[in-house]
C-alpha positions as CSV (number, residue, x, y, z in Angstrom):
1,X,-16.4,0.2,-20.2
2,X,-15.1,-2.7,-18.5
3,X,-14.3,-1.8,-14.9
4,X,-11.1,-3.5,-12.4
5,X,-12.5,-5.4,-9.4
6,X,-10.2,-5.6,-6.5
7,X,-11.2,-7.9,-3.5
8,X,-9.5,-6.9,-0.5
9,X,-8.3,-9.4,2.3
10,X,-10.6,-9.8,4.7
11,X,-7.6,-9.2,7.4
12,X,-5.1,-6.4,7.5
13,X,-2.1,-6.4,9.6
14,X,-1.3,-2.6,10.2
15,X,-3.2,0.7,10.0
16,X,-2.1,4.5,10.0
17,X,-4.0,7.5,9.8
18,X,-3.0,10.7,7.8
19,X,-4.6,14.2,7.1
20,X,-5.6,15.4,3.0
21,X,-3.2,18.4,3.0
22,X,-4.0,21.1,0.4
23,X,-1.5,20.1,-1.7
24,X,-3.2,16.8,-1.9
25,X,-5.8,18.8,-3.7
26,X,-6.2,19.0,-7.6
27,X,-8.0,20.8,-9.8
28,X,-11.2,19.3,-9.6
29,X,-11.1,20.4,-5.3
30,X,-10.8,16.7,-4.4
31,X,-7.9,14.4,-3.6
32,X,-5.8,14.0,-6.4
33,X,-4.8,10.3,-7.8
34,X,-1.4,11.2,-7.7
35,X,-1.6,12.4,-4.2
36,X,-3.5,9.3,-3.1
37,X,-0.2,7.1,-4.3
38,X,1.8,8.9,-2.6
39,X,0.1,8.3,0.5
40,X,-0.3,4.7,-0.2
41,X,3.3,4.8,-0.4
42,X,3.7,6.5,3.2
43,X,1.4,3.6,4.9
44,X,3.3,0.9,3.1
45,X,6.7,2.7,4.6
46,X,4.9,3.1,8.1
47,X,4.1,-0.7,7.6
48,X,7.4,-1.9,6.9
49,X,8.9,0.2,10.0
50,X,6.5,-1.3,12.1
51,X,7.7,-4.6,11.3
52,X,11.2,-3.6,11.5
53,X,12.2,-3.2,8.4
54,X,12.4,-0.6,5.6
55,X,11.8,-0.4,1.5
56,X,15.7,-0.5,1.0
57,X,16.4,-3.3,3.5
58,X,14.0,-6.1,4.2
59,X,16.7,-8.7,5.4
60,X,19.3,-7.9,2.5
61,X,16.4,-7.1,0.1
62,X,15.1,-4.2,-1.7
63,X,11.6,-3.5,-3.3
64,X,10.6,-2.1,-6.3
65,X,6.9,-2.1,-7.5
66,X,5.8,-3.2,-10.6
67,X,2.0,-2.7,-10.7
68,X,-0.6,-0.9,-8.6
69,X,-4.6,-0.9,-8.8
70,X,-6.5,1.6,-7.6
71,X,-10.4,1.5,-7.5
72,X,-12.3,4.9,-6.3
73,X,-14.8,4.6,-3.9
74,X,-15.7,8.3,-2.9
75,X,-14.1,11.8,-3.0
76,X,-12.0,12.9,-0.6
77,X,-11.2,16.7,0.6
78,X,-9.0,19.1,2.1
79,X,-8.8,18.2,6.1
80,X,-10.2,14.6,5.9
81,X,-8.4,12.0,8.0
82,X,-8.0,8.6,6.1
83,X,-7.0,5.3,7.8
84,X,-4.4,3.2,5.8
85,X,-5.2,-0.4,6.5
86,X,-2.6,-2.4,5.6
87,X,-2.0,-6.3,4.6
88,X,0.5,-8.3,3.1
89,X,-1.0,-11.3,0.0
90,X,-0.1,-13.1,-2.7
91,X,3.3,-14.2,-1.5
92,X,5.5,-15.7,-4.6
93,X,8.9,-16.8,-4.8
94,X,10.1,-13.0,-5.5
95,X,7.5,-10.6,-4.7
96,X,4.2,-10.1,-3.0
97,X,1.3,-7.8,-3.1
98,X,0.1,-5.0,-0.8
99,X,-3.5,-4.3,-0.2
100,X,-4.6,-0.6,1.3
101,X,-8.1,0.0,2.6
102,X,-9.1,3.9,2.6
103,X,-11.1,5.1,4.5
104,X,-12.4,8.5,5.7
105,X,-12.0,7.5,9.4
106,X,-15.0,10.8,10.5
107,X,-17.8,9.3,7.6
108,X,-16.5,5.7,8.2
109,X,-16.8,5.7,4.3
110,X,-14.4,3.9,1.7
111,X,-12.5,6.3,-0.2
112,X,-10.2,4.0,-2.4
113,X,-9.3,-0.1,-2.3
114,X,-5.8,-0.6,-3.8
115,X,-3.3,-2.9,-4.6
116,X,0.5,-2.2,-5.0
117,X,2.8,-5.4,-6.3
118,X,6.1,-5.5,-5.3
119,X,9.1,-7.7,-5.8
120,X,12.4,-8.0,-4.2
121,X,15.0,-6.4,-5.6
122,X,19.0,-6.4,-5.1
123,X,19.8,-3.0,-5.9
124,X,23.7,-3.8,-5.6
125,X,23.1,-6.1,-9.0
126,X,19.6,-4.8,-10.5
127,X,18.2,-8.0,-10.5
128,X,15.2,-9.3,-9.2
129,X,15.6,-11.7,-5.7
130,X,14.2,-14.3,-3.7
131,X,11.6,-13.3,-1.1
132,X,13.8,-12.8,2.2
133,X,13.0,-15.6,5.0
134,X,12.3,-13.5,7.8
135,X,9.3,-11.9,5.6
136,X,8.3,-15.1,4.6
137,X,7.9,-16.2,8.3
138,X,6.6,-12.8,9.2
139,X,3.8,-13.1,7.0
140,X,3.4,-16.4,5.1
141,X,0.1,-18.3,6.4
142,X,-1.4,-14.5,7.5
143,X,-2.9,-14.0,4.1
């Protein structure tokens, strides 16, 4: 079976750090695929705060995602710590793509590389919009 290849950015622009809580864990005593999203999804917030803005308001815009990838590197368990690395790609005319580095920050071992597209969204209309300026000049040219 044919497997996804995902290469990462060589620079990220953010990183955070969150425990595995048990309820992370599924049935197989690991970290859960569903629980890793949802963490993904907690660094991409913690990014977007950082850089002053939020998922419903990035000057005027909204984001919704529209694909993710998410390639498996190693197990991860109850208690680890994993560092979020964050970056910001693949700019377009109405979206972009995030890029999350996992890692167990105690091994200093991958644990997942994934990729979440996004694209702006006006909520007010449900309709698709232009990338906002100020995250164009934000991150445009630090792909």
């Amino acid at each position: 079976m044919a497997r996804i290849k995902l290469d990462l950015p060589v620079k990220f622009h953010f990183s955070t750090e969150m425990p595995v809580r048990i309820e992370n864990i599924n049935y197989g005593g690991h970290l859960g695929n569903d629980s890793l999203l949802s963490l993904v999804h907690e660094a991409r917030v913690r990014f977007l705060i950082a850089n002053g803005f939020t998922e419903a308001d990035i000057a005027g815009a909204g984001i919704i995602m529209v694909d993710t990838i998410i390639v498996y590197k190693a197990e991860s368990f109850h208690g680890d710590i994993l560092r979020f690395e964050v970056a910001v790609g693949n700019i377009s005319r109405t979206g972009c793509d995030f890029f999350f580095r996992v890692t167990n920050s105690l091994k200093k071992k991958d644990v997942a590389h994934v990729k979440t597209g996004v694209v702006f969204f006006d909520y007010s209309t449900r309709k698709v919009a232009q990338t906002p300026r100020a995250f164009l000049e934000k991150f445009m040219g630090k792909e």
